[in-house]
N, C-alpha and C positions, 0 to 999 in steps of 0.2 A: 504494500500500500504506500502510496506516496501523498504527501502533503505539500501543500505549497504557498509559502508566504509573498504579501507584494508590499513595498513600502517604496515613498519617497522621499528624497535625498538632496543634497548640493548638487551631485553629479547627475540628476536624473533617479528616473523609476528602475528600481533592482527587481529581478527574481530570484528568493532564494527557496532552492529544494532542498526540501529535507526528505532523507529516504528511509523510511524503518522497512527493515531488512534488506538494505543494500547489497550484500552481499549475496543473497540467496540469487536478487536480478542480475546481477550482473553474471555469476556461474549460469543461470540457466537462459537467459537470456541474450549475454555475448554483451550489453552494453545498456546504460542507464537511455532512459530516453529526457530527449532534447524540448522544451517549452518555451514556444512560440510569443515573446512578450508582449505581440501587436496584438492577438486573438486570445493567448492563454490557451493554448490548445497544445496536444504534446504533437512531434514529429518525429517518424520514428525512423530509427536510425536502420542501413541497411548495413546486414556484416558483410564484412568484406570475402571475396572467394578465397576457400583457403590454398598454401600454394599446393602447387601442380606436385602429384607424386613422382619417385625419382623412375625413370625409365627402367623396364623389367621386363627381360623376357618372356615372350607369346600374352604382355599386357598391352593396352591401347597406349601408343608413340607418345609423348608427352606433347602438345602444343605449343609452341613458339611463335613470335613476332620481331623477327631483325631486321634491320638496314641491309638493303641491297648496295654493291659498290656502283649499282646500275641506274640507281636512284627507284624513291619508294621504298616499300615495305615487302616484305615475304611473309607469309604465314602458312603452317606446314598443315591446317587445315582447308587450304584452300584447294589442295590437292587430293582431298578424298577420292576413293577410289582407283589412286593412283598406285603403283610403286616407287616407292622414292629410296631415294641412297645419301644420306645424310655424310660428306665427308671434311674431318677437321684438317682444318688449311693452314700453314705458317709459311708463304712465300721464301722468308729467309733461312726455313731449316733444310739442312746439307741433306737430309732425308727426302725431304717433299721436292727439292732439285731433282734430286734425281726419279725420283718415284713416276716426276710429270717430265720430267727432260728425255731419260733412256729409259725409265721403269717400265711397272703392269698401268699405271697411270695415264700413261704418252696418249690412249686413245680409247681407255676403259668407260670413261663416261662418255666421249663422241656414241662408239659403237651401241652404249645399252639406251642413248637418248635416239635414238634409230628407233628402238624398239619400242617407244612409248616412258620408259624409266624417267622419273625426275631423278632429277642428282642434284643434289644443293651443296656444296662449299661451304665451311662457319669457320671461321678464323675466330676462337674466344683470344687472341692474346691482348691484355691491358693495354692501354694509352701508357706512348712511349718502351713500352716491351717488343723484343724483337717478332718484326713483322706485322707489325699492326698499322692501323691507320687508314684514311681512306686512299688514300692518295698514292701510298703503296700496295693496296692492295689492287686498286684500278691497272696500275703498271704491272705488275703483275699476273692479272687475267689478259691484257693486250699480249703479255711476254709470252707466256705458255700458250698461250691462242685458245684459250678455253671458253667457250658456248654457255654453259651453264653459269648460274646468278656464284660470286661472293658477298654470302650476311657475316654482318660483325656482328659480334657476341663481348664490345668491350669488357661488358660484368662480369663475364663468365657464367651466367646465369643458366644458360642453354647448355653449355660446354659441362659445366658438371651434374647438370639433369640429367645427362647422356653419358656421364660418368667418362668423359675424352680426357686420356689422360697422356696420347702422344700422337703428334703429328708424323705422317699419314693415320688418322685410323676411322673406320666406318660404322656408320650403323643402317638396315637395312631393313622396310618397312614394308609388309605385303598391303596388296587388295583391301583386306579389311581393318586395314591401322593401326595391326600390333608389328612391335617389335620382334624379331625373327632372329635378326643378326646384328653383333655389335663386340668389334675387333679389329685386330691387323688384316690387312689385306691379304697378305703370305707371310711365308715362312724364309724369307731371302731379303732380308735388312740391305740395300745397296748391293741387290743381286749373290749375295756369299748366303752360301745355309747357314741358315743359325745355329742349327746342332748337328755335329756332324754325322753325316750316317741317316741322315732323317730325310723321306720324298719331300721333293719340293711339292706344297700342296696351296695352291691359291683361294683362299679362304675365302676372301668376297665373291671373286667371281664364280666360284661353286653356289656362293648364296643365293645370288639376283640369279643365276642360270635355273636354280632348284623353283625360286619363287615365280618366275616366269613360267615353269611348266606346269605349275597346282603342283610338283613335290615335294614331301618334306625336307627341310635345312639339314644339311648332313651335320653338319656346327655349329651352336649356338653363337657361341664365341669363341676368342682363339686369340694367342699373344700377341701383343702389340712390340714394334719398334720405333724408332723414332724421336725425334725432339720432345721433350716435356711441353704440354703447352701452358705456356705464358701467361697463365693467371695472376688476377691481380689480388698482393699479399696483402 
């Protein structure tokens, strides 16, 4: 129950609330409500959406809203129904040089943007951390000659929803919006096996090839190489 006193003042007419049982509203409620001093009327507060949970295998892709280097906005809802290939970007790591210069990169998303696949680009690295910025990353997509949008993710925001924790690495979203795959590309860091004695096995591209035909992910996930991405601390 809430009470409500009015009085006047030097400063003008006050509203003050007084609330017995405060606390019981605010736990079960989320938030006291707000009184209108022109009407006297309450207004009542909306809570806010809680945040987005962290991305999980075979659960629904987490939603995002970046900056494109393209200018505008992306939103990974606006692709429903799509396949999309979420991959984190750092232009200046010695990794993603090569991955998109000689690598499986060189023409991985041309060939699966053929097929209908989105393929997004996210660069989470902070303001002034290596590879960041708009302006390098514009140069950047002109360098490598890449088709597909680069979003900034200055906050990190996106980058650790998706748990990205090294440049090159992917995540990969069927038909109906769950996450499927989310890892290295392969198993050849700068073309050299990573363990010796071990088949070289191209982990994404087994993925989008599996999710392209209705078959199951032979991988869920799979280890990453590459640059740390450049979160900001």
């Amino acid at each position: 129950m809430w009470v409500y006193y009015k009085r006047a003042s030097m400063h003008g007419r006050f509203t003050f609330l007084v609330g017995i049982g405060l606390a019981l509203c605010l736990t079960s409620c989320g938030a006291a409500p707000v009184i209108d001093d022109d009407v006297g009327e309450e207004i009542p507060l909306v809570k806010p959406p809680p945040p987005p949970l962290p991305a999980s295998i075979g659960q629904p892709a987490p939603d995002f809203d970046l900056r494109s280097v393209d200018g505008g906005r992306v939103q990974l809802s606006q692709y429903a129904g799509r396949v999309v290939v979420l991959e984190w970007f750092n232009p200046d790591c010695p990794f993603v040089k090569w991955a998109h210069g000689h690598g499986p990169l060189q023409s991985m998303a041309a060939n699966y943007r053929a097929l209908g696949v989105v393929w997004l680009a996210i660069n989470s690295s902070a303001e002034g951390l290596q590879g960041a910025g708009m302006a390098r990353n514009r140069k950047a997509k002109q360098g490598f000659g890449l088709a597909h949008p680069i979003l900034l993710d200055p906050e990190g925001r996106t980058g650790r929803l998706y748990s990205a924790r090294r440049t090159p690495q992917a995540a990969v979203i069927n038909r109906r919006g769950l996450l499927v795959y989310n890892g290295g590309i392969d198993n050849l860091p700068m073309g050299e096996m990573a363990r010796p004695g071990e088949k070289p096995t191209p982990y994404l591209d087994n993925a989008i090839s599996a999710v392209l035909a209705g078959q199951p992910v032979p991988l869920h996930s799979a280890p990453t190489w590459g640059c740390s991405v450049k979160y900001r601390r």
